[in-house]
N, C-alpha and C positions, 0 to 999 in steps of 0.2 A: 679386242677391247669391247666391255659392256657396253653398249650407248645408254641404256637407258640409265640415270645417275641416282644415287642415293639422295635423300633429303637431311641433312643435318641441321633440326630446329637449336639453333647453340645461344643461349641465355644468359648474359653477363649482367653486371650489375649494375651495370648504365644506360648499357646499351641491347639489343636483340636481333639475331640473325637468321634467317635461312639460307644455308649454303648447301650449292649443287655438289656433288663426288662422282668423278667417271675412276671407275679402276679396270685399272687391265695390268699385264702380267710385268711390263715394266713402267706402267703409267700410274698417275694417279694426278687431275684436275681437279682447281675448284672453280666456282662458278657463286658470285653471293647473287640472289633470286632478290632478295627485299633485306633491310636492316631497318631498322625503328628504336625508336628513344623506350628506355627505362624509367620511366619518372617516380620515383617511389610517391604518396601523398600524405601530408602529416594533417590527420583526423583529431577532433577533442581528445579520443580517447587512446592516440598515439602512431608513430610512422607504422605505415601501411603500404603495401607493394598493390598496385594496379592491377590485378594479374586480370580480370576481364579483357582489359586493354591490351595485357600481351596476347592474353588467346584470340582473340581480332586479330591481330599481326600476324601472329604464328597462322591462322587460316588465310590472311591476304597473300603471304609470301608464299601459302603452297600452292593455291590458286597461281601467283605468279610465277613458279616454278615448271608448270608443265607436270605431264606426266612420269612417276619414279617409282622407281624398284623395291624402294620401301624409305620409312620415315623413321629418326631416332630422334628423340630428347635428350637434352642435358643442360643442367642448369646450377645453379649457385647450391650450395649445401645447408643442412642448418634448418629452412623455414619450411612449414608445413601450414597446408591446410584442413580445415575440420568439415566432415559430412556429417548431416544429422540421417536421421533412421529413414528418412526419405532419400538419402543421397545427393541432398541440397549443400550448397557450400554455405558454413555457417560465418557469413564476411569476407572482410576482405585479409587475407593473410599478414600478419605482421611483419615488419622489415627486424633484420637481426642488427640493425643497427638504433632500434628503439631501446628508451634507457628505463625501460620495467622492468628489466632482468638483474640492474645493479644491485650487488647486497643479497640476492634471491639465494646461491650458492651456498655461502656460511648462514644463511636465516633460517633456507628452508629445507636444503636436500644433503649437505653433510651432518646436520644431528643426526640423520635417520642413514644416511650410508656417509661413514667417510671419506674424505677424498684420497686414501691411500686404497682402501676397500674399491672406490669406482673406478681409478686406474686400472687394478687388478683386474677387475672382469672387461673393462671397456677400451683399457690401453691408452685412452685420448687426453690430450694436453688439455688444461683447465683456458676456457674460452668464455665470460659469460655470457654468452648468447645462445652454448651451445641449447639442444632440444630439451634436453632431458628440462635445465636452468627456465626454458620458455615455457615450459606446461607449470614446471611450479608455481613460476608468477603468475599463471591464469589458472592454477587451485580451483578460484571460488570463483571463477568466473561463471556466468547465464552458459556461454558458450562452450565450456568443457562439459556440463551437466548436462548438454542435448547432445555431445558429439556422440556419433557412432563408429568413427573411421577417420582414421588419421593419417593425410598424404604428405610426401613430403611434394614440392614444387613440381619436380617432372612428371613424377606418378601423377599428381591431380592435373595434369595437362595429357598425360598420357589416356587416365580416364575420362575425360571429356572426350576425344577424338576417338576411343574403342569403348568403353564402358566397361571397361576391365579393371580389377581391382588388386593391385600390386605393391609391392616395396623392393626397389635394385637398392642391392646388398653397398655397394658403394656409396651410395648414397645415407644409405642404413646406418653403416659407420661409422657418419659422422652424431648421431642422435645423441652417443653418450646412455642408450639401449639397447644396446647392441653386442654380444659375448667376440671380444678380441680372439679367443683363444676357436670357440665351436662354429663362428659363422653363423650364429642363429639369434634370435631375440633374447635378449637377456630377463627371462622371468621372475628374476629373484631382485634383481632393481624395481621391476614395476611391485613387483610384492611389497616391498618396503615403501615404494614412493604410492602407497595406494592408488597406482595408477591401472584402470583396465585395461589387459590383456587384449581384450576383443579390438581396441582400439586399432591395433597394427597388424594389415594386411600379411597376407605370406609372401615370402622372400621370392625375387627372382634374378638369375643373375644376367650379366651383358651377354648378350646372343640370343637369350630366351624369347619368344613371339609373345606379344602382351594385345595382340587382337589385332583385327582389319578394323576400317573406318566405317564409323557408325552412316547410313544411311544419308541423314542430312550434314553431316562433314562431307561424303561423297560429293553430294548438290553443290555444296558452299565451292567445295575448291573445287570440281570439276577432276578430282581422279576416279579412277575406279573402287567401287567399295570394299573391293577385294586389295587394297593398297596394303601391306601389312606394316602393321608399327612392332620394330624391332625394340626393344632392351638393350640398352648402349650402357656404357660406363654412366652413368647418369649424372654423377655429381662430375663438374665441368673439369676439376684438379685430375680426378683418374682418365681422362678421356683425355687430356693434356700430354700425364706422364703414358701411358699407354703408346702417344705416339713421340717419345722421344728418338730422336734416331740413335741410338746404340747400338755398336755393334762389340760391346765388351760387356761384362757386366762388372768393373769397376766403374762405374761413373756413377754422379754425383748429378740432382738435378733443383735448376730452380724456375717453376712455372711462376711468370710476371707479367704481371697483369696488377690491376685493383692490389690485390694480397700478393707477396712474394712468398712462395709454398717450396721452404727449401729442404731437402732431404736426400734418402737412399728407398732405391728397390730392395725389397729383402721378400724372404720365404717364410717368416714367421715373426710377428712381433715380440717385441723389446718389450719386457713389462717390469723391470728393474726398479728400486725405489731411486737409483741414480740418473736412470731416465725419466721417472712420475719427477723427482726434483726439478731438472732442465726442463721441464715443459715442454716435451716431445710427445706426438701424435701418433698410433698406430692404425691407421686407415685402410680398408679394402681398396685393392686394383683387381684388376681383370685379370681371370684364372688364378685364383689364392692369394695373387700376389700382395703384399703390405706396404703401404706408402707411408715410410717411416721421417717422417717431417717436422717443420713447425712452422707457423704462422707469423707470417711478419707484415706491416701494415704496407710494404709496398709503394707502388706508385701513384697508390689513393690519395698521399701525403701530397704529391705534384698537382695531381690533378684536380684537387681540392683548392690547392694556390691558383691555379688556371681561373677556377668557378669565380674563387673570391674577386680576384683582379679584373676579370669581366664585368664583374658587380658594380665594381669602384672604376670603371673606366681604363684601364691599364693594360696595356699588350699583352699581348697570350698567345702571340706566334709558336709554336714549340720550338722549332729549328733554331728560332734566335735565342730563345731563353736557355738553349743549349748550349748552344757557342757564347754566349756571356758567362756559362756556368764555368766552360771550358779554361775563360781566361781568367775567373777569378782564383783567390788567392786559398790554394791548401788548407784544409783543414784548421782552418778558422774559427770555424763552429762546427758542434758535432747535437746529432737529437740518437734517446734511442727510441730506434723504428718500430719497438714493438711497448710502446708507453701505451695506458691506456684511456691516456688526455686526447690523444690523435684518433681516436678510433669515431668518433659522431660528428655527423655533418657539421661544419661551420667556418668560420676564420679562421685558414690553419696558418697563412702567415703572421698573425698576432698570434697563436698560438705557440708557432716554433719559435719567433723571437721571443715571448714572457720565459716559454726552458729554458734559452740561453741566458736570460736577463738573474732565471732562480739558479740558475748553476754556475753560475760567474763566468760566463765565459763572453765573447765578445760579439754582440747582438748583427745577422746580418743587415748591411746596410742599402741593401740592392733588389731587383728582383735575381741578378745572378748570382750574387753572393750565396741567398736562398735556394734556391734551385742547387747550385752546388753543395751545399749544406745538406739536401735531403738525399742528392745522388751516393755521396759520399758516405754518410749515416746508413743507408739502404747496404752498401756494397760491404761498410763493416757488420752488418746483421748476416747477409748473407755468408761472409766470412766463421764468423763466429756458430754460427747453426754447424755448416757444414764439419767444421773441425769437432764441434760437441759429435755430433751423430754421427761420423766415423770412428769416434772413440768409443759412442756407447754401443754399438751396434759391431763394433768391431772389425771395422772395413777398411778396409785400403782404398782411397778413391785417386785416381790420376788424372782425372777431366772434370769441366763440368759441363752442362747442356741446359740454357738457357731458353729456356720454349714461352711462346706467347706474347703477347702485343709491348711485352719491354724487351725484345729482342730487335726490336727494331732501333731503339736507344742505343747507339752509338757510344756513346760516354760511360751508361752506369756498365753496359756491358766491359767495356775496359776498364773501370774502374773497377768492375769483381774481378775480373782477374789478376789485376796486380792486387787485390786486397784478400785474395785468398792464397795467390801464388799459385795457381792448379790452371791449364789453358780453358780457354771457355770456346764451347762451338756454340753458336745462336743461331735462334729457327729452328722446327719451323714457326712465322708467328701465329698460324693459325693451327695450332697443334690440338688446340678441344677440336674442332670440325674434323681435323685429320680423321682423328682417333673415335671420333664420333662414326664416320663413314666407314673405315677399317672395320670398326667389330660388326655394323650393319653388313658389308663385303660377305666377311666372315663367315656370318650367320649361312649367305648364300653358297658357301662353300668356293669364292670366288678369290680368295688370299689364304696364307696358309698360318701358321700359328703366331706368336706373338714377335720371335725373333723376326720372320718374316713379316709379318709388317712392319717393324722396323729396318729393315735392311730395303721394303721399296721406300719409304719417308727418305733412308739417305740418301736413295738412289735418283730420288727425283724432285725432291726441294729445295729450293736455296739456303744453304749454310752460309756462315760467316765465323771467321778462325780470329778469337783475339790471343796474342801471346801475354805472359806476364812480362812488364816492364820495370826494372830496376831491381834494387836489390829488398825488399820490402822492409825494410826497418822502419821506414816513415810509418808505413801500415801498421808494424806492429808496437810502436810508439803510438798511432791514435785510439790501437783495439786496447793496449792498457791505460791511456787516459779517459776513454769514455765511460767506463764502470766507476771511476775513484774520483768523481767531477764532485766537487765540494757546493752542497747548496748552501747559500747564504742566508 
């Protein structure tokens, strides 16, 4: 076994980690060094991510970690920061949950390319926040007229601590820039969107060396300068699915977390006007692979209840608001989990009861009522994604695999399963670090291709097997009543 461990800087949108990786030939430990709050700040001129405040963290936790084999990033997708001709950050990077991108899509960037024409060359489901949607809304900003270089979140964490100037391609795929079919920057979008070329660094993929630590990053943490930062999956969802443990490739995957990112591994994107219809994503994985998906709001909808109720004074145990969930009463209420009223910060329990209130159905009266309501709505999304994308993509799926901090949920996980009818395995919950340190391993020649590192994940984390229970009629009685709910 390696002793010395990998460093996995892993960046959620709450929260922030540094996690240790020892691998060896049928091993693989983690070890979390530091975690630290995400606190996005909402400024006059709109939500804004900390990210100074992260890079402090990220250098406390690798100070706290000791000495490592090498260090990888990954982080949230979507946001990017700007360098001017000095290689100064120009602000503080915007949160994709700020609402200047609303309206920007039909105002500003389909008169000039369609949204049948952007599918085509870019595969990706319409999101507005995606990249492409956030530079149009800053057009005329002070701030695009100095930028010179355009990172997205890892990279500009990656070049602070190397001074290296890069774009991982998983990451890349989510811009809505990016050519589905070549793997390369999409030129003929930025031609259209008079956007510069020069803006975007060259491509690099997971496993690529993107530099050793700059001299005084050395000082700060107390590694050697010679520490190398590897190119990991970057975007957090491919460093997820990366470490799914499969050992078939019919399986079906949903990374849960914040967003629920439900789909299929495939070898080439879907770029069908049947699939641009359903709102299906065609995204880079690790070695070609396409992380064929779609975005669902997850258990941000919970955890927003949590916020709220702490606010007002109200329990927020999870375990209990579980087991109350448990005891409440069936499909009672339904939301759908990819509405785009749930997606910005704020009251989400007056929010889901006003849905229930305009869709006549019967308002929950509880916080488990609630809680059941969202678990329940979640496990019909998840339902419904995966039976679209097995049909568009043409697959046969017989499992699914449940990775990430909602694999620890007890409940929703049973509840996908009887609401898809397919067994679900869960775990691991830390699957972005997993697959974060795997392809760092990797780079060292220390694990071997992608099936194998899936096959040590199943060989040495804890799974959990839900069966499907009953005969799903109830399920498919609530998947046909939730699309035909009559607003009043």
């Amino acid at each position: 076994m390696h002793n010395t461990p990998y460093a996995a800087v892993d960046l959620g949108a709450t929260s922030g980690r540094v996690i240790l990786g020892r691998v060896g030939p049928d091993t693989l430990d983690l070890t979390e060094a530091h975690r630290f709050p995400n606190t996005p700040v909402q400024l006059p001129d709109g939500l804004r991510w900390d990210v100074l405040a992260l890079y402090q963290s990220i250098l406390d936790g690798l100070r706290a970690g000791g000495q490592v084999t090498s260090i990888g990033i990954d982080t949230w997708a979507v946001d990017y920061g700007l360098l001017d001709a000095d290689g100064a950050l120009l602000g503080h990077p915007f949160h994709y949950r700020d609402n200047r991108t609303e309206g920007v899509a039909a105002r500003e960037v389909w008169p000039k390319i369609g949204s049948n024409e952007l599918y085509q060359a870019t595969g990706l489901q319409h999101l507005p926040f995606t990249t492409v949607y956030q530079l149009a809304a800053s057009a005329d900003s002070a701030q695009i007229g100095a930028a010179r270089t355009l990172l997205m979140i890892p990279d500009l964490l990656v070049h602070w601590l190397t001074g290296s100037i890069g774009a991982e391609e998983t990451n890349a795929s989510t811009t809505g820039l990016f050519d589905a079919r070549t793997g390369t920057w999409a030129g003929h979008i930025l031609d259209r969107l008079s956007l510069d070329p020069g803006l975007l660094p060259p491509l690099r993929a997971p496993g690529d060396l993107a530099g050793t630590l700059l001299p005084h990053v050395a000082a700060h943490t107390g590694l050697s300068a010679d520490t190398p930062v590897v190119t990991v999956a970057s975007h957090d969802t491919a460093s997820a699915v990366a470490a799914v443990p499969a050992t078939t490739d019919d399986f079906a995957y949903i990374s849960c977390g914040t967003w629920s990112l439900a789909g299929l591994e495939l070898d080439k994107p879907v770029l069908t006007e049947a699939s641009r219809a359903a709102n299906f994503t065609n995204e880079r994985g690790i070695d070609g692979t396409i992380r064929y998906l779609r975005n669902i709001m997850g258990l941000w909808l919970l955890e927003e209840c949590r916020r709220t109720w702490t606010m007002q004074g109200f329990p927020t145990d999870l375990p209990a608001l579980l087991a109350d969930a448990a005891r409440a009463e069936p499909f009672a209420a339904l939301v759908d989990a990819q509405a785009p009223e749930f997606l910005a910060p704020g009251d989400m329990p007056e929010r889901i009861r006003a849905y229930c209130r305009r869709t006549g159905q019967p308002v929950p009266d509880s916080q488990g009522a609630l809680v059941r309501c969202i678990l329940e709505s979640l496990a019909l999304a998840h339902r419904t994604v995966l039976r679209q994308a097995a049909v568009l993509a043409d697959r046969d799926v017989s499992h699914v695999h449940l990775v990430g901090g909602g694999s620890r949920n007890e409940l929703l996980c049973q509840l996908t399963a009887d609401a898809t009818g397919l067994p679900v395995i869960a775990g691991p919950t830390e699957a972005t670090a997993l697959g974060n340190i795997l392809v760092q391993a990797r780079a060292h020649g220390r694990v071997g291709d992608l099936p194998a590192m899936r096959r040590l994940i199943a060989g040495t984390q804890q799974l959990r097997h839900y069966t499907p229970r009953g005969d799903g009629a109830s399920w498919a009685s609530a998947a046909s009543r939730l699309p035909t709910i009559k607003e009043s």
